[in-house]
C-alpha positions in Angstrom: -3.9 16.2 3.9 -3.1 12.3 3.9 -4.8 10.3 0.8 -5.5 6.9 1.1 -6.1 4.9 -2.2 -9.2 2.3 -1.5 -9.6 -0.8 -3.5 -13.4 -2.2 -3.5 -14.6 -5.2 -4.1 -17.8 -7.1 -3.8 -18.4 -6.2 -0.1 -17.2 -2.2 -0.9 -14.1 -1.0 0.6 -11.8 -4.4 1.3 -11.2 -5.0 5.1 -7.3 -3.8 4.5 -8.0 -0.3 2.4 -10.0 0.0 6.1 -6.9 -0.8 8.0 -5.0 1.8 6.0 -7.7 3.9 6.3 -7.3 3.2 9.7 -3.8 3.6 9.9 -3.9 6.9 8.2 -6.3 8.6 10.0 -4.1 7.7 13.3 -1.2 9.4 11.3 -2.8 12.5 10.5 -4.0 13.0 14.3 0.0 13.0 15.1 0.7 15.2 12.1 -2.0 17.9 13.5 -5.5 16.7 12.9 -4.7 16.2 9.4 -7.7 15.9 6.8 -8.0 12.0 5.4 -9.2 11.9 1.7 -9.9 8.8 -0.3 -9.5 8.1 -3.9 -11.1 5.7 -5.2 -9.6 4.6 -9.0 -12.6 2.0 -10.7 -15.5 3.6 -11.8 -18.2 2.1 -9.1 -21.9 0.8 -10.1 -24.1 3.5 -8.2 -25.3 1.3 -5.3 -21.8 0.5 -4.7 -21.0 3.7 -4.3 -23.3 4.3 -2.1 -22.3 1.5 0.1 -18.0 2.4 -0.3 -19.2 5.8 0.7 -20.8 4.9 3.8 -18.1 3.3 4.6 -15.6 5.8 4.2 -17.3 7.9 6.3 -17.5 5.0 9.4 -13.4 5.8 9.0 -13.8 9.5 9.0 -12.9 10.4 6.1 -13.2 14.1 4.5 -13.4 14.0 0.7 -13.8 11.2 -1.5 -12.4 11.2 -5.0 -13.8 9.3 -7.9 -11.4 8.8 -11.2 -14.3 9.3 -14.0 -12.8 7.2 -16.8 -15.0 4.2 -17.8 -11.1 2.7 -19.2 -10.0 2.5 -15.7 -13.0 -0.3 -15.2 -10.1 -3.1 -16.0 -6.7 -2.6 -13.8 -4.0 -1.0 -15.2 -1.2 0.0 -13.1 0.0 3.0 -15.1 -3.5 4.2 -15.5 -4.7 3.9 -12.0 -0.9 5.8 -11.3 -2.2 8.5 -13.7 -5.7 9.1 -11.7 -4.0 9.0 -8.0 -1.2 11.3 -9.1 -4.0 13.5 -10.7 -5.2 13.7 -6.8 -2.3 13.7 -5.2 -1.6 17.0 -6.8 -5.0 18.5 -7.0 -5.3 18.4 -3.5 -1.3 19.1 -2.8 -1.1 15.9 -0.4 1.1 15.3 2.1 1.2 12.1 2.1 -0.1 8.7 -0.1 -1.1 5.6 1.6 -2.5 2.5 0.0 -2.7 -1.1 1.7 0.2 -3.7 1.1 -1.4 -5.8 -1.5 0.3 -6.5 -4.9 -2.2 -4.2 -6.6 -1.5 -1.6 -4.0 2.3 -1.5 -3.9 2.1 -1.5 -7.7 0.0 1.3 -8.4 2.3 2.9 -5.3 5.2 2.1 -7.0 4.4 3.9 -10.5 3.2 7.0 -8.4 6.2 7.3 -6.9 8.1 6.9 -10.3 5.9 9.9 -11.6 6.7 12.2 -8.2 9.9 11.2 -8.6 9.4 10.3 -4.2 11.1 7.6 -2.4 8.1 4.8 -1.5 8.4 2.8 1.6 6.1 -0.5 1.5 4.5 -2.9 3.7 4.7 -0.2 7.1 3.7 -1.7 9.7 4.2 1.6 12.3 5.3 5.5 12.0 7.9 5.9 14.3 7.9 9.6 13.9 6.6 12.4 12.4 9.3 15.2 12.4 11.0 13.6 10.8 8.8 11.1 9.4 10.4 7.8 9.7 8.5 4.5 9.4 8.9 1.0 10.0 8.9 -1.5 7.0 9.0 -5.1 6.8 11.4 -6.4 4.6 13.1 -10.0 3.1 9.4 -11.4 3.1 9.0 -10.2 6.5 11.7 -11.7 8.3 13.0 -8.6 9.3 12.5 -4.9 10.1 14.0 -1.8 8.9 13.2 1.8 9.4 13.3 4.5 6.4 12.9 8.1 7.2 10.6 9.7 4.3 12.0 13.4 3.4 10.1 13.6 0.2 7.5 16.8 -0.2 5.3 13.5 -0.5 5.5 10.2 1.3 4.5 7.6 -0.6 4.0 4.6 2.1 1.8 1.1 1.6 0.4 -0.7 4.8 1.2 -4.2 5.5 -1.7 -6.4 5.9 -3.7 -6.4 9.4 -0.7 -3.6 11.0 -3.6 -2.3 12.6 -7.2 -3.1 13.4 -9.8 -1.5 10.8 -11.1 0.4 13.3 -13.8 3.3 13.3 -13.9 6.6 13.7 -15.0 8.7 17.0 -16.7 10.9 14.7 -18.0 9.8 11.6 -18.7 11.9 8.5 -20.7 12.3 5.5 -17.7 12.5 3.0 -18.3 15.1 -0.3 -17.5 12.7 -3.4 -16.0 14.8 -5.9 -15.4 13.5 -9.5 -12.8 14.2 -11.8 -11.6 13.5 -15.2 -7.5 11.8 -14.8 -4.9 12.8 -17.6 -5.1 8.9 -18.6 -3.1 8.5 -22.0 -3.7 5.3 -24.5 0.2 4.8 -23.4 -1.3 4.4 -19.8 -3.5 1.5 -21.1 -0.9 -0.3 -22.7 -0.5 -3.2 -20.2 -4.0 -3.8 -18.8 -6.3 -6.5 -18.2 -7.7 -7.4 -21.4 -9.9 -10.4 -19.8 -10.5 -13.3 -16.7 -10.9 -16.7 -17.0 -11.9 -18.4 -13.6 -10.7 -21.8 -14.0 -10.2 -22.5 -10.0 -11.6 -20.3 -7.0 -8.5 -18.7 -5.8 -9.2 -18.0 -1.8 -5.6 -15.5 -1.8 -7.4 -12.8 -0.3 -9.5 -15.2 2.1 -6.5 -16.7 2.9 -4.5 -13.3 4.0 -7.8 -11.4 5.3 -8.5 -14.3 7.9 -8.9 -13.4 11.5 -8.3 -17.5 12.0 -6.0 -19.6 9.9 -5.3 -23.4 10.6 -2.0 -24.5 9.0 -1.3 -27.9 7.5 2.3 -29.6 6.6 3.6 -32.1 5.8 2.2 -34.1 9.0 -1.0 -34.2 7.2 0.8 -37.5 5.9 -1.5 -36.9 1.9 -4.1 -35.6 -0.1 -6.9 -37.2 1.7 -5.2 -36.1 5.2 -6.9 -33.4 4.6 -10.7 -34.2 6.4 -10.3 -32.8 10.1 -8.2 -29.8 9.2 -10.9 -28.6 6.8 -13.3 -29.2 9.5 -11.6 -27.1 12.3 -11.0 -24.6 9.6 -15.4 -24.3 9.3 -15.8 -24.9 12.7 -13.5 -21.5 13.7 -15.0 -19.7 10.5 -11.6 -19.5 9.1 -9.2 -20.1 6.3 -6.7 -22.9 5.7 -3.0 -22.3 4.6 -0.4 -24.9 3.8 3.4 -24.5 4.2 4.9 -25.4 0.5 6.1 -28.9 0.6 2.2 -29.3 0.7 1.7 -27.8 -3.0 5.1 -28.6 -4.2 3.5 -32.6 -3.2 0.7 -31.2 -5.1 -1.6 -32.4 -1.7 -3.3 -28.8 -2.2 -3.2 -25.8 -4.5 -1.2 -23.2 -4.7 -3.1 -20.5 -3.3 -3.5 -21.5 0.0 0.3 -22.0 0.6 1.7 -19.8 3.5 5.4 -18.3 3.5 8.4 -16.3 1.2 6.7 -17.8 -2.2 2.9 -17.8 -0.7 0.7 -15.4 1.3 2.1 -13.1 4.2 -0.7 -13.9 6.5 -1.8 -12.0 10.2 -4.7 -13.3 11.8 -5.7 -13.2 15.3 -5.4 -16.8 15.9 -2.9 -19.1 14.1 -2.8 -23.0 14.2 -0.1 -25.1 12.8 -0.6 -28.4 12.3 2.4 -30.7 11.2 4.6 -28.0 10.0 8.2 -28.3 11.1 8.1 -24.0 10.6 11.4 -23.5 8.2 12.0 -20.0 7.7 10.5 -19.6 4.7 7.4 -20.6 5.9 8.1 -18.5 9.6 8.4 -15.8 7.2 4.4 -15.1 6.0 3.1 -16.0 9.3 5.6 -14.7 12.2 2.7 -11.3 12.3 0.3 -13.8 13.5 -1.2 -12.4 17.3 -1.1 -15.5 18.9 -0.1 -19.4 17.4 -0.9 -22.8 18.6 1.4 -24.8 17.3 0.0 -28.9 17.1 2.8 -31.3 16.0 4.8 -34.1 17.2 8.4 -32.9 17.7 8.5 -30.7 20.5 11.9 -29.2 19.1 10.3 -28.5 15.7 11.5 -24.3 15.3 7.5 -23.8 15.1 6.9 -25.8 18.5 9.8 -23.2 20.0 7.9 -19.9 18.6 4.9 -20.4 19.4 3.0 -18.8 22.2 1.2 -22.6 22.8 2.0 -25.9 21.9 0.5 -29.4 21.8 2.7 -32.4 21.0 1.1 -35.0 19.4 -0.4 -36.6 16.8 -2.6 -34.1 14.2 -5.0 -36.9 13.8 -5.4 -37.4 17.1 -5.9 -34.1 18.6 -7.7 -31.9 15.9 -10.2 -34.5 15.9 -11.0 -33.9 19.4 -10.6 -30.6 19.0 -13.4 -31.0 16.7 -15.7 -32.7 18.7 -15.2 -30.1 21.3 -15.8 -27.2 19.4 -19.3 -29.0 18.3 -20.4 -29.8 21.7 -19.9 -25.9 22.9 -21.3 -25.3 19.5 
């Protein structure tokens, strides 16, 4: 059996517990038609779980497993641990999957303490399955490695968008069984106590988006700014910002791109004005396909994309604009 750990939010499951769910569920057909269970940690508000559940069964999944421990409401790494562990062994799984978010690879990482199991994060393919090796980004994504898994459980994190969230032939009507965890007060220790939203992070916009327009330093300021954000609504996507951008303090954190930012992978990438150092290559090198806008055809970004226009930002993404609203 292969147990995926789902993280919820306000739309239910999150579009990359799907692509695990996804990716697991391809797994287990290799390993032998393999059962897929779920675990899902937070207690969930009864029409939510209604929704997550639907969900889960559009991915084909078996069994899903509530945690019923009103503590586990706020995030706590060694709690959440504590629950999925609880499953893990309840159910004897073979193998532990969770998406590649920092919450993910964190709760991943104290299970793996606890089963005393190697854990191989951000996987972007399984290779084999006897023996199971995987393939892992690593160095921020800049490179590849593969690590073969021997453990009695394989503890393994997906990296975002690795696979399509993609459903099932079959779906099911999952059985939800709850359970009490073996959470201790030691387990609570470091938790959330409270959140203060003092500015609308967009993070997980930013890495969920199937389209992401890039701005750098060519944006030439903070009110440069205008036509970007337009092509951005106009392609119903997200914009992200290579770090000379926030280090300038031109934009906020959160949107910023690279080693220090967001690892990004959407469909469609468009960089505008970004020379494309290798810090910034780094977080958005898993993009399917990039359109690279700038003015120095030599620029490393300009040589690795898949298209390139040279010119002017201001110049072109304006038309681009105006295009887009007369097919529109």
């Amino acid at each position: 059996m292969i147990l995926v750990l789902v993280e919820t939010d306000a739309q239910g499951a999150t579009l990359v517990s799907r692509e695990a769910l996804t990716f697991a569920r391809e797994t287990a057909a290799r390993l032998g038609d393999q059962p897929v269970h779920a675990a899902v940690v937070a207690p969930l508000e009864e029409s939510m779980a209604t929704l997550v559940m639907k969900q889960l069964g559009e991915q084909g999944v078996a069994v899903v497993h509530t945690a019923d421990d009103e503590r586990l409401t706020t995030y706590a790494a060694a709690a959440h641990a504590a629950a999925v562990v609880d499953a893990v062994r309840a159910e004897q799984a073979r193998m532990l999957v969770a998406a590649g978010t920092p919450r993910g690879n964190e709760v991943l990482a104290h299970v793996a303490t606890r089963l005393e199991v190697a854990m191989a994060a951000n996987v972007v393919a399984v290779d084999s399955v006897e023996p199971l090796v995987v393939t892992r980004q690593v160095l921020g994504g800049s490179a590849l490695e593969e690590m073969r898994l021997d453990d009695a459980v394989a503890v393994l994190s997906v990296a975002g968008h690795a696979c399509d969230p993609e459903p099932a032939e079959v779906p099911t009507a999952p059985e939800r069984l709850g359970y009490t965890p073996s959470v201790t007060d030691q387990d609570l220790v470091a938790r959330v106590a409270r959140t203060e939203v003092t500015v609308v992070d967009d993070t997980a916009a930013l890495t969920g988006a199937r389209v992401v327009v890039g701005a750098g330093r060519g944006a030439g300021g903070p009110d440069g700014f205008k036509d970007l954000l337009e092509l951005t609504e106009l392609l119903g996507g997200a914009l992200g910002v290579s770090r000379v951008v926030t280090s300038l303090g031109w934009r906020p954190h959160h949107e910023q791109v690279g080693q220090t930012g967001s690892r990004i992978a959407p469909d469609l990438y468009v960089p505008c004005g970004i020379s494309g150092a290798i810090q910034h290559w780094a977080g958005c090198q898993s993009a399917k396909t990039i359109l690279a806008i700038n003015t120095d055809r030599d620029a490393p970004m300009v040589t690795k994309a898949h298209y390139a226009v040279i010119g002017d930002l201001h110049e072109i993404v304006p038309a681009i604009n105006e295009e887009l609203r007369r097919r529109k």
